[in-house]
Legacy VTK file of the C-alpha trace (Angstrom):
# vtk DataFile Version 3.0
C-alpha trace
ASCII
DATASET POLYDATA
POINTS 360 float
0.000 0.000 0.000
1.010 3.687 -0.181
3.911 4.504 1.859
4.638 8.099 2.155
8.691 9.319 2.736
10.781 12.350 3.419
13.381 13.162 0.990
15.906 15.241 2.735
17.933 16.212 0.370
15.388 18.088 -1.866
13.302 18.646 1.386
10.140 17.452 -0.270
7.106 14.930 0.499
7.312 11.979 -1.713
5.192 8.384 -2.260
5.361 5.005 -3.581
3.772 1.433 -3.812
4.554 -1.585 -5.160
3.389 -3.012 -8.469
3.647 -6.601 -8.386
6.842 -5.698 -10.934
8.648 -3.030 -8.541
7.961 0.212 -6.761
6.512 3.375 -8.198
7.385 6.608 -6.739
6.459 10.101 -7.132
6.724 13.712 -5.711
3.586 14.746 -3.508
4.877 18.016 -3.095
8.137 19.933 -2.118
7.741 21.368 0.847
8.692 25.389 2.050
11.153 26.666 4.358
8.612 27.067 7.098
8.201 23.158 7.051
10.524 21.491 9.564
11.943 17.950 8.346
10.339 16.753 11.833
7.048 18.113 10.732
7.404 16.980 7.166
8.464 13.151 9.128
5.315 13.197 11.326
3.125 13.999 8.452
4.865 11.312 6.303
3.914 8.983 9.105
0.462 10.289 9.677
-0.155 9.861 5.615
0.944 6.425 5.131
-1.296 5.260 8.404
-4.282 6.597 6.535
-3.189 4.464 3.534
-2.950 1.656 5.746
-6.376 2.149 6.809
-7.951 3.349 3.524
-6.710 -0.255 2.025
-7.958 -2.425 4.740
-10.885 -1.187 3.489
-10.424 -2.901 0.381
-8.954 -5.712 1.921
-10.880 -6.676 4.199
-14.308 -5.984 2.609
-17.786 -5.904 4.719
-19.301 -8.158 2.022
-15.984 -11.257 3.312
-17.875 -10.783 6.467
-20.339 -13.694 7.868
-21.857 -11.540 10.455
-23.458 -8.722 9.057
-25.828 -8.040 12.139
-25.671 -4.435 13.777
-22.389 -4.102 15.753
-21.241 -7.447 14.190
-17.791 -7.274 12.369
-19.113 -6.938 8.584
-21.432 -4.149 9.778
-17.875 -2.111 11.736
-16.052 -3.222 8.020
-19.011 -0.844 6.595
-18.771 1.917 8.675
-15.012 1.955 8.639
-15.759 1.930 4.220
-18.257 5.027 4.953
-16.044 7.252 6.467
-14.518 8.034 3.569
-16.902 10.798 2.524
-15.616 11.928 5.865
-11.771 11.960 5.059
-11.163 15.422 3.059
-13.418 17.594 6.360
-11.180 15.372 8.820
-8.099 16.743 7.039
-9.090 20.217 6.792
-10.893 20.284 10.364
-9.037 17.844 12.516
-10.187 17.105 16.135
-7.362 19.060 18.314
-6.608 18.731 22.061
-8.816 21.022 23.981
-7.516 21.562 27.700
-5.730 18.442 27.817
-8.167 16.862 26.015
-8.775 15.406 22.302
-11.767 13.572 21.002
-10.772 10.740 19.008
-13.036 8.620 16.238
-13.452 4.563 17.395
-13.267 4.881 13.591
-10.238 3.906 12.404
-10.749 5.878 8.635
-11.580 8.426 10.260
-9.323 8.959 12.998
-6.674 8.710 10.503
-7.855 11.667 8.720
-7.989 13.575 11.736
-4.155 12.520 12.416
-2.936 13.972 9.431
-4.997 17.044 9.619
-3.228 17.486 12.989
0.163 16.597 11.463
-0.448 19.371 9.517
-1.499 21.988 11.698
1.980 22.978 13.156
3.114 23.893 9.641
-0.128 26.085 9.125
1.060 25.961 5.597
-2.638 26.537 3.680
-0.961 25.229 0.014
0.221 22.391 1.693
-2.914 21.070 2.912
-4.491 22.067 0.248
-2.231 19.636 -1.352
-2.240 17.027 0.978
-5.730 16.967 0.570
-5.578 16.118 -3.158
-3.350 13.465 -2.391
-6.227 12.099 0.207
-8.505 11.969 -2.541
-6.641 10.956 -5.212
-5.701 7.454 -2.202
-9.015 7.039 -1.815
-10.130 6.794 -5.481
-7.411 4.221 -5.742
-9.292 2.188 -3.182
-12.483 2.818 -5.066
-11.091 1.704 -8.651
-9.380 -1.452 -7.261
-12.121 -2.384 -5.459
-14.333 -2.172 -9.201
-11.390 -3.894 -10.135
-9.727 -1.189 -12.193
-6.112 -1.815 -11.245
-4.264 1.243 -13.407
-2.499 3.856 -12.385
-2.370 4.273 -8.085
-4.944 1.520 -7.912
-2.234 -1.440 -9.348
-0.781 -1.681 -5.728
-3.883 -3.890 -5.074
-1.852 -6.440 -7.134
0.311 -7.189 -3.928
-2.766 -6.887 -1.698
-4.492 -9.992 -0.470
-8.312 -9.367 -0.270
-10.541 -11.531 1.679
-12.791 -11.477 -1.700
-12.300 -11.797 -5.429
-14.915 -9.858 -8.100
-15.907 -11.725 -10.856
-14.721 -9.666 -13.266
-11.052 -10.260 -12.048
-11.437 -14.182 -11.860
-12.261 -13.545 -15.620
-9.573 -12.286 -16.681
-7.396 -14.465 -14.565
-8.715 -17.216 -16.673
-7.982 -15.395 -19.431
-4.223 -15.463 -18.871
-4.152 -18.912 -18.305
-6.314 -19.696 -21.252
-3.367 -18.168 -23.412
-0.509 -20.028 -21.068
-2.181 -23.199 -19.115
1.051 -23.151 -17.347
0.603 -19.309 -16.267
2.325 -16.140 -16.905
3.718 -13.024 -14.929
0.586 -10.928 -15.747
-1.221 -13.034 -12.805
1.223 -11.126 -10.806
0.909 -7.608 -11.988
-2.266 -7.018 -14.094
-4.917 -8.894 -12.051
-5.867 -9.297 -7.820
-3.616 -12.157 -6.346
-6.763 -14.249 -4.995
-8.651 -14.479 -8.287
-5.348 -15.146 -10.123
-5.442 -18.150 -7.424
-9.029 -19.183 -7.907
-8.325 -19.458 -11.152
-5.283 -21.135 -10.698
-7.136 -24.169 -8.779
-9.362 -24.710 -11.958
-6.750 -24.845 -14.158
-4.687 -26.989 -11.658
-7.665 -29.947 -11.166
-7.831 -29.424 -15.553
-4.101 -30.639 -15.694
-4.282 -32.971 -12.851
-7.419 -34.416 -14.675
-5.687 -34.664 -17.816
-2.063 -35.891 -16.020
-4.244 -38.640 -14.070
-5.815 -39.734 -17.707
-2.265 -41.029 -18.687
-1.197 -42.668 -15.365
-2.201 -45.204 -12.870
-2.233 -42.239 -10.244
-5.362 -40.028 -8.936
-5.753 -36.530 -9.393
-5.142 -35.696 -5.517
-1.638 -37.894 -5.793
-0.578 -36.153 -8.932
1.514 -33.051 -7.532
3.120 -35.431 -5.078
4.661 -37.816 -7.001
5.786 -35.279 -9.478
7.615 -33.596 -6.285
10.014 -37.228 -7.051
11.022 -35.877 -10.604
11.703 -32.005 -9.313
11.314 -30.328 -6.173
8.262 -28.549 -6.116
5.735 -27.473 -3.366
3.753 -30.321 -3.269
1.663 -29.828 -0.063
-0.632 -26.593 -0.654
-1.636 -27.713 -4.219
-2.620 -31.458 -3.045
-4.651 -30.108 -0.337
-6.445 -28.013 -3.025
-6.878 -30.603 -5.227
-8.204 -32.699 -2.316
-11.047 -30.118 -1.240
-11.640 -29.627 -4.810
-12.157 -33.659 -5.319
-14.688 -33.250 -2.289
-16.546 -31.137 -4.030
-15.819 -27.135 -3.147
-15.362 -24.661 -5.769
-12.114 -23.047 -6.370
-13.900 -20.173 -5.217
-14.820 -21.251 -1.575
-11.738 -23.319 -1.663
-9.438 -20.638 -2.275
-11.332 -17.521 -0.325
-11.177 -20.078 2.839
-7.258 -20.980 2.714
-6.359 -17.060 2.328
-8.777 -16.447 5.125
-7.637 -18.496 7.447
-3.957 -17.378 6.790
-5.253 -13.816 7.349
-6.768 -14.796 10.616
-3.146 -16.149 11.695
-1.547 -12.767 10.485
-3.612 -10.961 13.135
-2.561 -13.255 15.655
-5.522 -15.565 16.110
-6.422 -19.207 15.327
-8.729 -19.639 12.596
-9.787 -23.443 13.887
-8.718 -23.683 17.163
-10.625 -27.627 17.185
-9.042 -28.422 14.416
-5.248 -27.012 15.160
-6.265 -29.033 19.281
-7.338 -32.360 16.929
-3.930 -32.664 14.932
-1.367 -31.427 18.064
-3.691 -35.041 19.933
-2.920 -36.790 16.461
0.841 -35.812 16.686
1.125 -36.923 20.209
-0.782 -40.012 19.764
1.533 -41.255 16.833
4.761 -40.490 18.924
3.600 -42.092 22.005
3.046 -45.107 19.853
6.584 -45.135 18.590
8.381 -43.733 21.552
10.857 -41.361 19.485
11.878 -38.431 20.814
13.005 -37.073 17.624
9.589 -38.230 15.700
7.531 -36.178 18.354
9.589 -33.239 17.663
9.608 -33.690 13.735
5.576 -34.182 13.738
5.213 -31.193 16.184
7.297 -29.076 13.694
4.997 -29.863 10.505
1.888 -28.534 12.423
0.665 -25.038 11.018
-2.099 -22.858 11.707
-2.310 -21.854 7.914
-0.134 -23.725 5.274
0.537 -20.198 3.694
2.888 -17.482 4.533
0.538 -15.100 6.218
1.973 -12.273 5.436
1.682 -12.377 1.409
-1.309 -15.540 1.615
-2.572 -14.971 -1.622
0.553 -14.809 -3.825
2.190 -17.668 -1.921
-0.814 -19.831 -3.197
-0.529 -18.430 -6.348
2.958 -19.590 -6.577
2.463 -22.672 -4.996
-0.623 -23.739 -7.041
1.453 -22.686 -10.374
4.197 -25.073 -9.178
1.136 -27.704 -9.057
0.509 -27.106 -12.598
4.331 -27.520 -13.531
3.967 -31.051 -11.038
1.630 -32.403 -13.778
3.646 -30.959 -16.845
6.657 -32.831 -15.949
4.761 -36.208 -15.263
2.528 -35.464 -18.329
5.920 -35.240 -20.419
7.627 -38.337 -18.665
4.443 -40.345 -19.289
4.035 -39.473 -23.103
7.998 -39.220 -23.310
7.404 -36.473 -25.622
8.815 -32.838 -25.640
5.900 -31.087 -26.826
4.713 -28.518 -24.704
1.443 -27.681 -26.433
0.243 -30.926 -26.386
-0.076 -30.597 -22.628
-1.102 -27.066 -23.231
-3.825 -27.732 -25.691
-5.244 -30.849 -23.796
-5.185 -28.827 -20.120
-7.141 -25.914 -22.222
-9.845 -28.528 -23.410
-10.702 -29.818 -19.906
-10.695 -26.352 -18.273
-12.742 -25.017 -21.077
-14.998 -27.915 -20.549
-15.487 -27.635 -17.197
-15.437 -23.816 -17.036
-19.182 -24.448 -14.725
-16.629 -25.462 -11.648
-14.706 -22.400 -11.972
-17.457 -20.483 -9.465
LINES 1 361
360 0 1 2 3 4 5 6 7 8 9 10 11 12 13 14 15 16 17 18 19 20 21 22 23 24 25 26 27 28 29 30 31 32 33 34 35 36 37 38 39 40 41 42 43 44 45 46 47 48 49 50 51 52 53 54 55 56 57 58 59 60 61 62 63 64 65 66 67 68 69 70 71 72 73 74 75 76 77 78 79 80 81 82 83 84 85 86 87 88 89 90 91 92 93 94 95 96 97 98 99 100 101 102 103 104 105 106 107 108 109 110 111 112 113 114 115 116 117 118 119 120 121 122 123 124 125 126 127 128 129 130 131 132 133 134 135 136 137 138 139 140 141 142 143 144 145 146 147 148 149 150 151 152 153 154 155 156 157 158 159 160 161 162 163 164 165 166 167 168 169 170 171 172 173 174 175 176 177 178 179 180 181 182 183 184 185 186 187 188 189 190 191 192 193 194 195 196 197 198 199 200 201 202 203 204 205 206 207 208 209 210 211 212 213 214 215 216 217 218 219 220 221 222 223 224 225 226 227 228 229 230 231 232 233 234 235 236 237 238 239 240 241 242 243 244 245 246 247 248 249 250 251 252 253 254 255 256 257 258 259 260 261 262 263 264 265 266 267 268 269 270 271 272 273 274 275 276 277 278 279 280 281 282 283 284 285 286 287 288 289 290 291 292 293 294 295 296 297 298 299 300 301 302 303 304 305 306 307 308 309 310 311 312 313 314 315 316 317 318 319 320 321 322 323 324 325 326 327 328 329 330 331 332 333 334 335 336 337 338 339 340 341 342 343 344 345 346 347 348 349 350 351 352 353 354 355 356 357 358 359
């Protein structure tokens, strides 16, 4: 998301994001003489806190939300998403402290609005907030374009984002990409959002497993696995996909419940605390059975909360599921001993095409 720095040398206010290729960086504004580099830090600060918020927004959407109920965490999500009609009059009229005292907003939008409208009142610089303010608005239509999924200009940070949703629209052309390379491409990691490039990753994953399992004694689930023999590969995320798939989920709920649950663990909490309890009793049952130190230890290691890095979820599982699709490639071509990739290409396209119904 937006991260807002102060160059010292030119004494000026700049900004950049990431772009799922490498940063992009520009000049907010340069700042006058009457502008400390203390001030200027604290406002940097105070500005890239309000970005934090503004893309939480996005991010964590009321709609990902099972509660909706009043005071129930979808309906604080869409309160938090209001408040941005109440961002520029935040800025421009921030709460200050009043005899010791300063009223602060529970909401978190909003509050950090009224941060950087104090950061800026020490400077009392009226073109500067009157620039600062643009650069609000122009943050917050980012937010607004990414979450229609219009990822140009500010908006293509999103691409390094992991939302607790996906739109439609950016599953499409996720499938898209992969309809033109079955074995993916880099545009699933700059030109679309990371969790519908993985949604539609797991559909074209069970297509090649499908079409991998048609040549060999194996079964889908056991494809990525045994490939893992040939090359390396992370194996254990894309077989547990393929396993929830085989029961019957969609890539969607599939997908959107793995990168929740790793989201849950990046705030610190347990997303299945009956479930993490079950397989710590499974661990300890198996050890006591063989009475190895060393096995309890190496079974106590392999339990996770989430089998995804929780702080990027959603292009971890992208990468992971692509190295899925390679798993069947390379048993695909040791199977048919033959060379050709678009054979494998053309006959992964064919079963995801045919099944495009299990996409959603």
């Amino acid at each position: 998301m937006s991260t807002y720095a102060y160059d010292e040398d030119r004494h000026a206010l700049m900004v950049f994001w990431e772009t799922g290729a490498a940063h992009t960086a520009f000049t907010v504004t340069e700042l006058s003489s009457e502008v400390s580099g203390d001030q200027a830090q604290h406002l940097a600060h105070a500005l890239t806190q309000f970005g934090a918020q503004a893309w939480r927004t996005y991010t964590h959407p009321a709609s990902a939300s099972e509660d909706q109920g009043e005071n129930s965490e979808g309906w604080r999500r869409e309160r938090h998403r209001e408040a941005f009609t109440k961002a520029t009059d935040a800025v421009t009229n921030p709460n200050l402290p009043t005899d010791g005292m300063l009223l602060q907003s529970y909401n978190p939008v909003e509050e950090a609005a009224h941060q950087v409208g104090r950061a800026l009142h020490a400077p009392s610089d009226p073109g500067l907030t009157a620039r600062i303010v643009t650069e609000v608005q122009e943050e917050l239509a980012a937010v607004e374009r990414a979450e229609r999924g219009d990822f140009t200009g500010r908006s293509r940070q999103a691409v390094t984002l992991t939302r607790a949703d996906a739109s439609p629209s950016q599953v499409d052309a996720a499938d898209t990409i992969f309809s033109r390379n079955p074995l993916g491409s880099p545009a699933l990691f700059t030109d679309v959002d990371p969790v519908a490039a993985a949604i539609a990753a797991a559909h074209w994953l069970q297509a090649a497993a499908d079409v991998t399992a048609e040549i060999t004694s194996l079964q889908p689930t056991q494809i990525v696995e045994e490939a893992d023999n040939i090359e390396a590969l992370a194996h254990a995320t894309p077989t547990i996909v393929l396993e929830q798939l085989n029961s019957g989920l969609t890539p969607y709920a599939t997908i959107t419940g793995m990168i929740g649950d790793a989201m849950i663990v990046a705030e610190g909490r347990i997303p299945d605390i009956d479930d993490l309890c079950e397989r710590i009793d499974q661990a300890e049952q198996l050890a006591d059975q063989h009475q190895d130190p060393r096995l309890r230890e190496a079974l106590r290691d392999e339990i996770r909360t989430t089998p995804l890095d929780p702080t990027r979820p959603a292009q971890n599982l992208l990468e992971d599921l692509l190295d899925g699709i390679r798993g069947c490639w390379l048993l695909y071509q040791e199977d048919m001993e033959d060379d050709d990739d678009d054979a494998f290409a053309e006959a992964v396209r064919a079963e995801a095409n045919a099944n495009r119904d299990r996409l959603t």
